[in-house]
C-alpha positions, 0 to 999 in steps of 0.5 A: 478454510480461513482466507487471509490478505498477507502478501501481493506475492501470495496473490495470483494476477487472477485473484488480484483482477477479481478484487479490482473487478469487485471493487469497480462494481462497488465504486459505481454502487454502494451495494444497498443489502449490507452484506456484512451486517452483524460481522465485527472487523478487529483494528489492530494498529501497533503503528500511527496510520490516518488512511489504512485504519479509517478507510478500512474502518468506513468500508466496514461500516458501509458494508453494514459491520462494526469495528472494534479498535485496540487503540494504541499499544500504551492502552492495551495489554501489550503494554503490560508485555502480552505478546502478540500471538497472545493478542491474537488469539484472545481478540479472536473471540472477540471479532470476524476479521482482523486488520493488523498493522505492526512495525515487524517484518513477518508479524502478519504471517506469523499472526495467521499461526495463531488467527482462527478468523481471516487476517488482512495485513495492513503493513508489516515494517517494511515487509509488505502493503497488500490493501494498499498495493490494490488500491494503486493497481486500482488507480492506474486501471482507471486510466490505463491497462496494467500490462506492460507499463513503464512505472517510475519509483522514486524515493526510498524503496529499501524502507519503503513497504508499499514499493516492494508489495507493488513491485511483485504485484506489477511483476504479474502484469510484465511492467517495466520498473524505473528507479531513482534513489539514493545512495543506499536507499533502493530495493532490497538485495532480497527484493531485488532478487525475487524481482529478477525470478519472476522476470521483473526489470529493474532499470536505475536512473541517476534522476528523474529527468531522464526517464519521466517523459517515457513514464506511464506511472510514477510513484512517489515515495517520502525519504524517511527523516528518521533514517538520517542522522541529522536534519541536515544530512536529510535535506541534502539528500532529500532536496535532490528527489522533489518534483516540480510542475515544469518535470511534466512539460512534455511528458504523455498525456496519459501519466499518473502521478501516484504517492501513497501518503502521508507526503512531506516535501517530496511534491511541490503544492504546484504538482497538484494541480497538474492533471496527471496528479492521482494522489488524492484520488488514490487515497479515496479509492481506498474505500471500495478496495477495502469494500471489495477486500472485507467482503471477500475474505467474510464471504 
């Protein structure tokens, strides 16, 4: 049977727990047999991305694999209108495993319909981030446990794909979740309710002061500029969810700030100095995480 990566709801916390654990051991030891030599990983990005192709792309070739890139959808065939089950079944024959990034809600699902080789999702729209939410999961246990955490989120959560995916994944762990948005901009109403089922709370804040100091984790999110519209609409809403050094004065010791990246303005160049910054920590465990994701799914 073909296993896929799609969705952090697809994931059980025992499946989830057996990647972090698989990523730990590579993360002390770059495995030396190249277990994955001779396998071919398709990168199918039909969005611009810095970190998910390249750190997916550097996992397969320390595991001893190659990789094939469609490039962008201008120098393939999409170009010409070929749909994108047809994309999938052609470069099928071409490759072991598929990484695909597409700007569509659904369009990982909808390509395991037609993938006769395991499909990792590596964003769909503002539908869901697996790998990425494994990564932050991975983060945080480096300094903490995950059960029963208090997470801050902050930013835009109704676009924002990484929040949802790891919204459901802290849900398996009985986190507690803090919000400040801006007006129109938290979870989904449909997000919010499979939260509520699977007894996740949800607490909204109005800033960031009233809850950072009670925080375990908080996660950054960019306000997406594209969703406003004028620049000056954006900096109004914008200026009023940056954070500073002094927000941390008298937070615990034990805080993590994590941001999923690419970052505009929404931290202050002071923030990363500070101790609690993890940011650029969480970038680069991206490649054990994805180490430990290829290896699972090409066995």
């Amino acid at each position: 049977m073909v296993k896929h990566i799609i969705s952090t709801r697809d994931l059980e916390r025992d499946a989830i727990d057996t990647l972090l654990d698989k990523a730990i051991t590579i993360s002390k030891k770059w495995p030396d047999n190249r277990p994955l030599q001779g396998k071919i990983l398709g990168l199918l990005f039909f969005e611009p991305s810095t970190r998910t192709r390249m750190s997916f792309e550097s996992a397969m070739l320390r595991l001893g694999g190659t990789c094939l890139n469609l490039g962008g959808p201008e120098v393939s065939s999409v170009s010409k209108g070929e749909t994108l089950a047809d994309t999938i079944r052609v470069v099928n024959g071409y490759v072991d495993a598929l990484v695909l990034r597409h700007p569509r809600i659904g369009a990982a699902q909808m390509a395991c319909e037609f993938s006769r080789v395991p499909v990792i999702n590596g964003g769909d729209g503002s539908g869901q981030h697996p790998s990425q939410t494994l990564i932050d999961l991975f983060t945080i246990r480096e300094s903490m446990p995950l059960d029963d955490i208090q997470v801050g989120m902050i930013g835009d959560l109704n676009y924002g794909r990484t929040t949802h995916s790891l919204a459901y994944a802290l849900a398996k762990y009985e986190a507690t979740i803090h919000t400040v948005t801006p007006d129109g901009l938290g979870f989904p109403r449909s997000v919010i309710d499979n939260l509520a089922d699977m007894n996740l709370q949800i607490i909204q804040h109005q800033t960031i002061e009233e809850i950072v100091d009670e925080l375990d984790v908080l996660y950054v999110t960019r306000i997406q500029r594209e969703r406003f519209p004028d620049v000056a609409s954006y900096l109004h809403v914008a200026s009023g969810y940056r954070i500073f050094p002094e927000l941390f004065d008298n937070v615990t010791k034990n805080l993590i700030i994590l941001h999923p990246l690419p970052r505009l303005d929404e931290i202050d160049p002071g923030v990363d100095s500070l101790p609690y910054a993890k940011y650029f920590r969480q970038s680069d465990n991206g490649i054990p995480v994805r180490m430990a994701m290829l290896t699972d799914v090409l066995g």
